[in-house]
ZAPAKE-379274 format. One record per residue (C-alpha): x, y, z; residue in one letter. Coordinates in Angstrom, 2 decimals, always signed. Layout:
residues N
+---------+---------+---------+---+
:      c1 :      c2 :      c3 : r :
+---------+---------+---------+---+
:       X :       Y :       Z : A :
...
+---------+---------+---------+---+
END
This chain:
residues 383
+---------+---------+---------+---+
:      c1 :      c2 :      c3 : r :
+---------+---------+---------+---+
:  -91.08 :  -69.50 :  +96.44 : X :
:  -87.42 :  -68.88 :  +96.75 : X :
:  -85.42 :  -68.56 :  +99.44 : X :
:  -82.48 :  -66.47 :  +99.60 : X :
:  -79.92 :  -66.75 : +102.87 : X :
:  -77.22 :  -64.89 : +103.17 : X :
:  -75.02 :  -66.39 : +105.61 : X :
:  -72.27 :  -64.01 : +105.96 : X :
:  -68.69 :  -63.94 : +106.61 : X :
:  -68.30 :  -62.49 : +109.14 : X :
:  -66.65 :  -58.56 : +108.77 : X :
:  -67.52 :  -58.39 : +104.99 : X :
:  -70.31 :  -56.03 : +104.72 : X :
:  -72.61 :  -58.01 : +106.57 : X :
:  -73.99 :  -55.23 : +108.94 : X :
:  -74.39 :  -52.58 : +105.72 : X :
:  -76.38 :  -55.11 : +104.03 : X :
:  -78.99 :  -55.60 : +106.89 : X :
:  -79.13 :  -51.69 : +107.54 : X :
:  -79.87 :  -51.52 : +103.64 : X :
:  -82.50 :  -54.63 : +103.76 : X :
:  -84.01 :  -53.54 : +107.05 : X :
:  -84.69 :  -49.81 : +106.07 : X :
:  -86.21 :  -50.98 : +102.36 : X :
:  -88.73 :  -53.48 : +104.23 : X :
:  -92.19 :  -51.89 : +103.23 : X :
:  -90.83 :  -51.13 :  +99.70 : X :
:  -89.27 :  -54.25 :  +98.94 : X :
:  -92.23 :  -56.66 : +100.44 : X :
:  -94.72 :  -54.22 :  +97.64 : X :
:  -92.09 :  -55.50 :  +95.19 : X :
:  -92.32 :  -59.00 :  +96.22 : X :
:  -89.17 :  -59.62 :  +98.41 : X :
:  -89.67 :  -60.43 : +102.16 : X :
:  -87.55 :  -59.58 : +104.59 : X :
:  -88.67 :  -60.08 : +107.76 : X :
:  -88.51 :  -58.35 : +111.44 : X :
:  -86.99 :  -60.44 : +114.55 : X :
:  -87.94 :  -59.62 : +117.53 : X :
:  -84.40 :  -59.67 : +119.34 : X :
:  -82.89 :  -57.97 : +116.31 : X :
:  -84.36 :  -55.66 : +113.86 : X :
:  -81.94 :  -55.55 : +111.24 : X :
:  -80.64 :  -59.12 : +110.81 : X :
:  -81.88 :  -62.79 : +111.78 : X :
:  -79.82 :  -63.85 : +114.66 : X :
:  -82.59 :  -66.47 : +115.71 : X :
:  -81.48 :  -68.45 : +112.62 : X :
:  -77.62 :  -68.37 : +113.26 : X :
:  -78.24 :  -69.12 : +117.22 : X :
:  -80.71 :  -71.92 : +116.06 : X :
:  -77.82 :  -73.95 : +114.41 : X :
:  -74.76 :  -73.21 : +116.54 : X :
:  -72.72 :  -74.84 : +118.81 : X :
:  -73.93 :  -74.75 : +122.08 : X :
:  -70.31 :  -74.35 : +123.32 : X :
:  -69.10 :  -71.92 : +120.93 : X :
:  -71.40 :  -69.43 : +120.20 : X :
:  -71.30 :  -65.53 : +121.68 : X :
:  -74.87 :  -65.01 : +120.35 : X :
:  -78.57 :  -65.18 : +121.51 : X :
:  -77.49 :  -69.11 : +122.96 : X :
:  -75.52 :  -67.11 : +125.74 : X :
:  -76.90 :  -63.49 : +126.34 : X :
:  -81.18 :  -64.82 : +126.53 : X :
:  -81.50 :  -68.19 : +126.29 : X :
:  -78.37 :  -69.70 : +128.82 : X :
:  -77.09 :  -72.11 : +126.12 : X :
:  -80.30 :  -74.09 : +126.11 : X :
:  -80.39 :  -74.99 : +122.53 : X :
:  -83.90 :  -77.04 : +122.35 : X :
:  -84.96 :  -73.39 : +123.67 : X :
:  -83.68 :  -71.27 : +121.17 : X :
:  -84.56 :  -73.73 : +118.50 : X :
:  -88.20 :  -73.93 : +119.68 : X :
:  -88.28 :  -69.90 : +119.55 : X :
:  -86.50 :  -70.14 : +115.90 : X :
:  -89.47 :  -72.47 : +114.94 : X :
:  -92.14 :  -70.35 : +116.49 : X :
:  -90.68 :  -68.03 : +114.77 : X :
:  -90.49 :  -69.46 : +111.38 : X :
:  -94.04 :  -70.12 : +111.89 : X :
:  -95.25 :  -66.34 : +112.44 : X :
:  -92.89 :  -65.75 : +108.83 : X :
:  -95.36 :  -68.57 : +107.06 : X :
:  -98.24 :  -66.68 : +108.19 : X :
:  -96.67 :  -63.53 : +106.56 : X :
:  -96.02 :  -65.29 : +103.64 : X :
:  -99.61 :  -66.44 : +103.45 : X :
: -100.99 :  -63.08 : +103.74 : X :
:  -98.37 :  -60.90 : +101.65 : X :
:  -97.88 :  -63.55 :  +99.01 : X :
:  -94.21 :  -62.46 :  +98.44 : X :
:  -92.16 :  -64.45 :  +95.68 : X :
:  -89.20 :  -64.22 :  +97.81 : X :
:  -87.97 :  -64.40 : +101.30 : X :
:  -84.79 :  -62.72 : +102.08 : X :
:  -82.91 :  -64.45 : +105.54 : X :
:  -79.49 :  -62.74 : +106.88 : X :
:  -77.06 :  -63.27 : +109.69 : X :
:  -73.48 :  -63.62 : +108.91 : X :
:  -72.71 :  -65.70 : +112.53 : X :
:  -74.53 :  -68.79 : +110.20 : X :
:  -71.02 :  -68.87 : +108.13 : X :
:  -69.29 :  -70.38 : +111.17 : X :
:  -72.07 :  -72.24 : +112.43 : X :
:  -72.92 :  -74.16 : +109.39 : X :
:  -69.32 :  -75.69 : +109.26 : X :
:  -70.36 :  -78.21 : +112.05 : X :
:  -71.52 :  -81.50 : +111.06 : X :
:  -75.25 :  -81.33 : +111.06 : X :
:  -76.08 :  -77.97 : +111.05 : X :
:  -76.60 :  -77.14 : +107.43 : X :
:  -79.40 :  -80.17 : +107.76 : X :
:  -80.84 :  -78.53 : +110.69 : X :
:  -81.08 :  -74.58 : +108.31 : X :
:  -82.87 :  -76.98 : +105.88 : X :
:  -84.96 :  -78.66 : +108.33 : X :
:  -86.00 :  -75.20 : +109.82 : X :
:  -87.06 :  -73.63 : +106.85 : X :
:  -88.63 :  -77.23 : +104.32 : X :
:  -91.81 :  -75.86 : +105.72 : X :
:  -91.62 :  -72.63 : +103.83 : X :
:  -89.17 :  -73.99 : +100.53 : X :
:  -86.87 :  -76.08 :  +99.38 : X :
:  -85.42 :  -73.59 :  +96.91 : X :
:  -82.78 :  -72.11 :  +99.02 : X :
:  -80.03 :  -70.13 :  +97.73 : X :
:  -76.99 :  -69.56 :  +99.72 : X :
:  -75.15 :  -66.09 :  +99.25 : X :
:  -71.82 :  -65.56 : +100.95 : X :
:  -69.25 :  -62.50 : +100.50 : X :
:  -66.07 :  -63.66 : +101.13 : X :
:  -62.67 :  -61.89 : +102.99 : X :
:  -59.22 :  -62.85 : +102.42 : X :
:  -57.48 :  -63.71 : +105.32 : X :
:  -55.28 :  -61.39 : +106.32 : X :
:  -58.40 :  -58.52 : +105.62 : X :
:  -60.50 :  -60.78 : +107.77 : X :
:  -57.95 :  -60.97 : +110.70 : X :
:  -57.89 :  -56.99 : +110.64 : X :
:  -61.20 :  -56.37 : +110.49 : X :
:  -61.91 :  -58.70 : +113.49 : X :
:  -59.11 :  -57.53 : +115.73 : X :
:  -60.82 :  -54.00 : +114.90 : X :
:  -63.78 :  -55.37 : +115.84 : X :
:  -62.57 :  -57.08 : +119.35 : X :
:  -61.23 :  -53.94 : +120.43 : X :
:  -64.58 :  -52.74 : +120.87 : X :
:  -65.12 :  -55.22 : +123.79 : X :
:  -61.86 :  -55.70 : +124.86 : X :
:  -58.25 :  -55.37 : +124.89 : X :
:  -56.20 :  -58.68 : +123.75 : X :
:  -55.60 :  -59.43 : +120.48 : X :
:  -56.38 :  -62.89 : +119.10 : X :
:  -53.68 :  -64.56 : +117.23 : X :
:  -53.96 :  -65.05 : +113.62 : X :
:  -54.91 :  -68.25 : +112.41 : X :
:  -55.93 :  -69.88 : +109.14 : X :
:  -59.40 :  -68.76 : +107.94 : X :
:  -61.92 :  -72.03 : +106.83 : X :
:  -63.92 :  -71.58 : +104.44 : X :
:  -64.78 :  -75.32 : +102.79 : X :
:  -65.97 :  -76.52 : +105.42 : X :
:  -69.13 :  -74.69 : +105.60 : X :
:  -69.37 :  -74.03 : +102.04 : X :
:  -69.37 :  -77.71 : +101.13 : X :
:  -71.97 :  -78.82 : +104.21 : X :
:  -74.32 :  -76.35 : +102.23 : X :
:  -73.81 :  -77.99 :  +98.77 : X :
:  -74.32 :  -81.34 : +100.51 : X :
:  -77.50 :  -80.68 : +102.22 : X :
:  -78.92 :  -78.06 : +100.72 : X :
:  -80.57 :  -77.95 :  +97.55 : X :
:  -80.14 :  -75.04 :  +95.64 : X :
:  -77.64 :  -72.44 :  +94.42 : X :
:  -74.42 :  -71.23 :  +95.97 : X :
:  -73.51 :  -67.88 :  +95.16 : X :
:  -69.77 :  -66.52 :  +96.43 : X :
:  -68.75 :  -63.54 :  +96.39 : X :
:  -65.23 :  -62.02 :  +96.75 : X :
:  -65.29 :  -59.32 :  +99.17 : X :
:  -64.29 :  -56.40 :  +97.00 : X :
:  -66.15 :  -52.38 :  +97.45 : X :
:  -64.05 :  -50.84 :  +94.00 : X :
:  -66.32 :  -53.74 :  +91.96 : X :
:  -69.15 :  -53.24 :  +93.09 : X :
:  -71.85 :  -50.31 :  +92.11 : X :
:  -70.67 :  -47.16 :  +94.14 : X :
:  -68.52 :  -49.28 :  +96.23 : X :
:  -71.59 :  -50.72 :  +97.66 : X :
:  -72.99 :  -53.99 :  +99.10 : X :
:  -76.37 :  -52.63 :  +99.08 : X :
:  -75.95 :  -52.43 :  +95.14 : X :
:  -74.25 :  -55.41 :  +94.38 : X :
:  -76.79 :  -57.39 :  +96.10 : X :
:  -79.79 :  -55.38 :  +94.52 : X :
:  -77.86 :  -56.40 :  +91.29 : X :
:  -77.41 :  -59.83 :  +91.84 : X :
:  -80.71 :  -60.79 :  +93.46 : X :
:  -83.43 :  -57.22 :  +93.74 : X :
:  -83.63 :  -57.39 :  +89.68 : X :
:  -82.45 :  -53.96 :  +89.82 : X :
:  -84.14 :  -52.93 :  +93.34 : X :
:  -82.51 :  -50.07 :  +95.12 : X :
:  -81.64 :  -50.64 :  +98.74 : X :
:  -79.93 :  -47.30 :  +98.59 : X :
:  -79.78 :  -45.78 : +102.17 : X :
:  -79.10 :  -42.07 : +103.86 : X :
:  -77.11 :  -43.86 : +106.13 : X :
:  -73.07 :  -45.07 : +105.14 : X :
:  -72.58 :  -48.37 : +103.30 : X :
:  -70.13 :  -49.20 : +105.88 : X :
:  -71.94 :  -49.36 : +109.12 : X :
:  -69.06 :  -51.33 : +111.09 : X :
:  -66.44 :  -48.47 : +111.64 : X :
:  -62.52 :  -48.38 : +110.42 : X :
:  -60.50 :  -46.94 : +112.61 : X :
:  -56.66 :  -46.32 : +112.40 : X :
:  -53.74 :  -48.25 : +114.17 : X :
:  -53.22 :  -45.25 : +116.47 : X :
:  -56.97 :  -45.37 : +117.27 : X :
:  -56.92 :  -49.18 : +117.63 : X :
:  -54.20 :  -48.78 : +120.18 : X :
:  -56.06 :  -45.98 : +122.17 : X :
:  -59.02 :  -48.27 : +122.43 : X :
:  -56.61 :  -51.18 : +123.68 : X :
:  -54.82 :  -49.22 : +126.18 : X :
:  -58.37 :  -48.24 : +127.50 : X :
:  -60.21 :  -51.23 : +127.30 : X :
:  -56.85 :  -52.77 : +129.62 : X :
:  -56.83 :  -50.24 : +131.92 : X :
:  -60.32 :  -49.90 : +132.91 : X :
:  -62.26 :  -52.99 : +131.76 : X :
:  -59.80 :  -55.54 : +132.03 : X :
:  -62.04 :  -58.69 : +133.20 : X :
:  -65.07 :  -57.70 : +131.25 : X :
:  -63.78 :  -59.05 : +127.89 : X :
:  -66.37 :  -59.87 : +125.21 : X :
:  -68.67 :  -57.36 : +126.71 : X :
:  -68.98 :  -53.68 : +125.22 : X :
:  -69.72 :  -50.72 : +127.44 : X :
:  -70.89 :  -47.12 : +127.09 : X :
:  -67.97 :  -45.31 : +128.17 : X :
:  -65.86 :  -47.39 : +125.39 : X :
:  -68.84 :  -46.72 : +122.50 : X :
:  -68.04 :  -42.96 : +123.16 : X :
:  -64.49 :  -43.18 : +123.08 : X :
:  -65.15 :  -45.05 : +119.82 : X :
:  -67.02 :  -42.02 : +118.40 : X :
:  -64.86 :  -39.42 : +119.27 : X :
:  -62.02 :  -41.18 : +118.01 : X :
:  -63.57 :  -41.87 : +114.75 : X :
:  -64.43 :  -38.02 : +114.79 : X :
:  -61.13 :  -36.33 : +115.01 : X :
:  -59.06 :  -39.21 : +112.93 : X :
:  -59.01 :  -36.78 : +109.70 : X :
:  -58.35 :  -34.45 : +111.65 : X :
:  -55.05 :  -35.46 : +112.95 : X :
:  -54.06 :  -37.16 : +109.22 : X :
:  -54.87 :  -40.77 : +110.86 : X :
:  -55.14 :  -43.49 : +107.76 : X :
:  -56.27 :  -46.97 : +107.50 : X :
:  -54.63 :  -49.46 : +109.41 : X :
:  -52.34 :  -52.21 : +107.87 : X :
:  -51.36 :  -55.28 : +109.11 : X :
:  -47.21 :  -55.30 : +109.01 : X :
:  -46.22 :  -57.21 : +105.64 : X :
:  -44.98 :  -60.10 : +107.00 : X :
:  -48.00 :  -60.95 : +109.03 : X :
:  -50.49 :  -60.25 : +106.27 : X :
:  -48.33 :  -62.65 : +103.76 : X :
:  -48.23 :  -65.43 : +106.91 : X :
:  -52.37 :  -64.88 : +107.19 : X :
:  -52.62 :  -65.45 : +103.23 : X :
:  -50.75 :  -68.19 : +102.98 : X :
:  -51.33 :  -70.75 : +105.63 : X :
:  -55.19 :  -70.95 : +104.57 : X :
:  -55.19 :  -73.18 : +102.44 : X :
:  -58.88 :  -73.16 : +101.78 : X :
:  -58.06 :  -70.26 :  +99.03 : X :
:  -56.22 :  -72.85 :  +96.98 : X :
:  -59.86 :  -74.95 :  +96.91 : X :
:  -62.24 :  -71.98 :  +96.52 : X :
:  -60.09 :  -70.48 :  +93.86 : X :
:  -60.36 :  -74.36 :  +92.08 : X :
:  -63.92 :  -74.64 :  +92.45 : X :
:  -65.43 :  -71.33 :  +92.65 : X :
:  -62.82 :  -69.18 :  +90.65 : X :
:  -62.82 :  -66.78 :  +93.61 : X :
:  -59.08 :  -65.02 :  +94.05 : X :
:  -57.95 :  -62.70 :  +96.30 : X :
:  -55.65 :  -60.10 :  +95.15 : X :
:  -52.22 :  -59.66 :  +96.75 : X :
:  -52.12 :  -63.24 :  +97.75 : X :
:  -48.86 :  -65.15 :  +96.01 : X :
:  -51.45 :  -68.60 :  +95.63 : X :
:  -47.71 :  -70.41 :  +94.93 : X :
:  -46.73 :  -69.99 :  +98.53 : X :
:  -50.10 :  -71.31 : +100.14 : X :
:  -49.28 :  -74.39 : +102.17 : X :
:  -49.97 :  -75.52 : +105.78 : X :
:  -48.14 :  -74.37 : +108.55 : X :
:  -48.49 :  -73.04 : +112.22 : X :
:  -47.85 :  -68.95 : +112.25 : X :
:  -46.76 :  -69.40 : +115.81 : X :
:  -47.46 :  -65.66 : +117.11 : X :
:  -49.29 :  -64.51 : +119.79 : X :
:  -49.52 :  -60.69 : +119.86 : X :
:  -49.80 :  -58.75 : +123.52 : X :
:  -50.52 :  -55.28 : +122.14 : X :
:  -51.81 :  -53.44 : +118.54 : X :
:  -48.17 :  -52.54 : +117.72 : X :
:  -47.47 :  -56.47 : +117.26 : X :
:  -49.40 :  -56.34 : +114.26 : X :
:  -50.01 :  -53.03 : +112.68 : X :
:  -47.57 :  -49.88 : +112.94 : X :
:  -48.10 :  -47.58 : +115.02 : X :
:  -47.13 :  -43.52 : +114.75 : X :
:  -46.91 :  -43.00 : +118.68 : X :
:  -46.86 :  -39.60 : +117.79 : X :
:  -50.03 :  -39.18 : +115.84 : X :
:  -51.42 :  -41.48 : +118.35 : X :
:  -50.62 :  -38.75 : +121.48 : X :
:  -52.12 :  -36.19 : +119.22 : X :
:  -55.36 :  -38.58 : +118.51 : X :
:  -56.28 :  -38.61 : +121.96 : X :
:  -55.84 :  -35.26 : +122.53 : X :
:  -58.49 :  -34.07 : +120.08 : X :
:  -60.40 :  -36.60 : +121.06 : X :
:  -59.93 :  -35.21 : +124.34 : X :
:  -61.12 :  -32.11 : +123.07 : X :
:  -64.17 :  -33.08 : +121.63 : X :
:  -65.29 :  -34.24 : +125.09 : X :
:  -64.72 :  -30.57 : +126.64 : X :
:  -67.24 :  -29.28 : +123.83 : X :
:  -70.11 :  -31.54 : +123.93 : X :
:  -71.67 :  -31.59 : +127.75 : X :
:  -74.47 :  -33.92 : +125.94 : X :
:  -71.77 :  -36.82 : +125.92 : X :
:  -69.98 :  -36.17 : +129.01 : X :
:  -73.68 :  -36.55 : +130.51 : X :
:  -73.89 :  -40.37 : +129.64 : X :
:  -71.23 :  -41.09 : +130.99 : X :
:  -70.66 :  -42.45 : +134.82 : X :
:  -68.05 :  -40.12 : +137.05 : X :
:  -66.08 :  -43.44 : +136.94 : X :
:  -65.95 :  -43.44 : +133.17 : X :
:  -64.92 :  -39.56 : +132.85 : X :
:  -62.03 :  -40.34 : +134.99 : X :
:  -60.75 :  -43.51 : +133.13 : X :
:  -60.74 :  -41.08 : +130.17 : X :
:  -59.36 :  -38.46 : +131.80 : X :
:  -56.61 :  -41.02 : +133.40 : X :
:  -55.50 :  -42.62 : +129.78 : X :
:  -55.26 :  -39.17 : +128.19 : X :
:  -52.79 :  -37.93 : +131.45 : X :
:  -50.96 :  -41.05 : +130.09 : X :
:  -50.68 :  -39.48 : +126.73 : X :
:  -49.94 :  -36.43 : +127.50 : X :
:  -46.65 :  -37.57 : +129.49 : X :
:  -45.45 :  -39.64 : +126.47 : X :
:  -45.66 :  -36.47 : +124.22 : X :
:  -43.83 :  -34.99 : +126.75 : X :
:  -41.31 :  -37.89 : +126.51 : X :
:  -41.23 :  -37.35 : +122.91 : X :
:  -40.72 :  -33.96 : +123.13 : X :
:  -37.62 :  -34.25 : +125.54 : X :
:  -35.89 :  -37.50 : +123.47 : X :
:  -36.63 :  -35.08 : +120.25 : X :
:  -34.70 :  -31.92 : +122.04 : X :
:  -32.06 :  -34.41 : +122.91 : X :
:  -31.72 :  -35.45 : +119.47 : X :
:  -31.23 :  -32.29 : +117.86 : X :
:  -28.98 :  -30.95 : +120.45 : X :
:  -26.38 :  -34.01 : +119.84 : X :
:  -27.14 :  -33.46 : +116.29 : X :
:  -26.65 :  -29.48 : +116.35 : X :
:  -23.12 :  -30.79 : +118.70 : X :
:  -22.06 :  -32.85 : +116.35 : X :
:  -22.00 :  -30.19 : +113.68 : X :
:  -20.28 :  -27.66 : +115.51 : X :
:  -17.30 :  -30.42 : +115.69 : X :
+---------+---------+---------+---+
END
């Protein structure tokens, strides 16, 4: 049978897949595709990516159930393979369908693409590899979005690898590599879901009620409310995500139309430093024809950006204005729904309460430098 394993990246449409492949489980195992359940995640296979990675490195089920005991989690990812034979055996699918993107990063360390194939030689050896594929300087955004949600410092920017995992695959793996550049306007709808049902479904819908894009955009002035909270109130709890921060999240999401908040964007000359020190995009443009937009491949070379940003404004603009009126409605939105204010702690309400006293003393900052301006310029016509 074959194998399909779609190993990520990271922040490109990863989570939207799963939610599509998850909720079509029953209709795509009568159609002959297998996707199946994990018992410490129901929409992706994080056993898999946890069974390869570095002890050291990882953030996934290694640290948060199994204490970085790696013959432990790789025992469970083998029991677990085993209960997926038995499925096989009984459902007779044509196709098994594996997904977590944390395997993108994990199989770029010597040995683990041998230990993917090792885990799964009882079930194929016709494996095919899928990866979508960020540029850099989309990646970096999307992750420093993404850190915000757990904490409050910025990582700095770095060059993004992506030979090194992509070649351990076509070393040790036998089968087809499929790469895909990250790109919604090309795809059906402007949906993963469809391009993957394109590629690999023969035409299968994995069409869901929910949003392709499960992972939420926020705006720069939303990015820095989250900072500024996440600092002030959950300084030494990085890494970790909390309640009172998930509802700030929503809220903020909420109102950002309402207050004419837009996508953020990483200043110019940050996004062209991203692009081109990774020089991995001169080698997957050469031997997979994949190319970015936007991304002048003349100026790739290697260097060291050298930054280190301290707050959201070191990397994206930010309207402080539009910000102070952001976390008022959000603000507002609290007052009207008692249902959210209930899961919240005391402790939490005040943090909110506490950051939002902050904002509403820089609009009246604003306010007063503003007056001041017009009165010198209303002077200065008068002379």
């Amino acid at each position: 049978m074959k194998v399909i394993v779609h190993i990520g990246m990271t922040k490109s449409g990863s989570t939207a897949l799963q939610h599509g492949l998850s909720a079509n489980r029953k209709a795509l195992l009568a159609a002959g595709y297998y996707y199946p359940f994990s018992e410490y995640n129901s929409i992706k296979h994080e056993l898999l990516g946890a069974a390869i990675a570095n002890t050291l490195s990882t953030r996934n089920l290694l640290v948060r159930k199994f204490k970085g005991n790696k013959e432990g989690v790789k025992s469970k990812a083998e029991s677990w393979i085993n209960n997926v034979c038995k499925q096989i055996n009984r459902h007779k699918p044509h196709t098994l369908i594996l997904s977590d993107e944390s395997m993108f990063g994990a199989l770029a360390r010597e040995g683990a693409a041998q230990e993917l194939a090792s885990l799964l030689k009882g079930i194929s050896n016709d494996i095919h590899i899928v990866a979508y594929l960020r540029s850099p300087s989309a990646h970096y955004l999307s992750s420093s979005q993404q850190r915000l949600k757990a904490a409050y410092n910025l990582r700095p920017p770095r060059p993004v690898a992506y030979r090194n995992t992509i070649e351990s695959c076509a070393r040790n793996i036998t089968g087809i590599i499929s790469l895909y550049a990250y790109s919604r306007k090309n795809w059906p709808s402007q949906d993963i879901n469809e391009h993957f049902a394109s590629e690999f479904l023969n035409g299968f819908s994995l069409k869901t009620k929910e949003s392709a894009d499960k992972n939420t955009t926020i705006s720069a002035e939303g990015m820095s409310i989250l900072a500024d909270y996440r600092k002030s109130f959950h300084k030494n709890s990085n890494d970790v995500f909390t309640k009172d921060t998930g509802v700030l999240l929503k809220a903020l999401t909420e109102v950002e139309h309402k207050v004419g908040a837009g996508r953020p964007r990483l200043h110019e000359s940050l996004k062209d430093a991203v692009d081109h020190c990774s020089v991995d995009l001169l080698w997957l443009r050469d031997a997979y024809s994949i190319v970015f937009e936007n991304i002048n491949y003349d100026l790739i070379s290697p260097r060291d950006i050298g930054f280190k940003p301290h707050r959201v404004e070191d990397i994206c603009t930010v309207n402080e204005k539009l910000r102070a009126r952001l976390a008022l409605h959000a603000l507002h939105i609290f007052t009207k729904r008692s249902s959210w204010l209930v899961t919240l702690q005391d402790s939490s309400m005040s943090q909110i309460a506490a950051l939002l006293e902050r904002t509403r003393t820089l609009r009246e900052r604003l306010s007063r430098s503003l007056n001041l301006r017009r009165t010198k310029l209303l002077g200065a016509k008068h002379k």
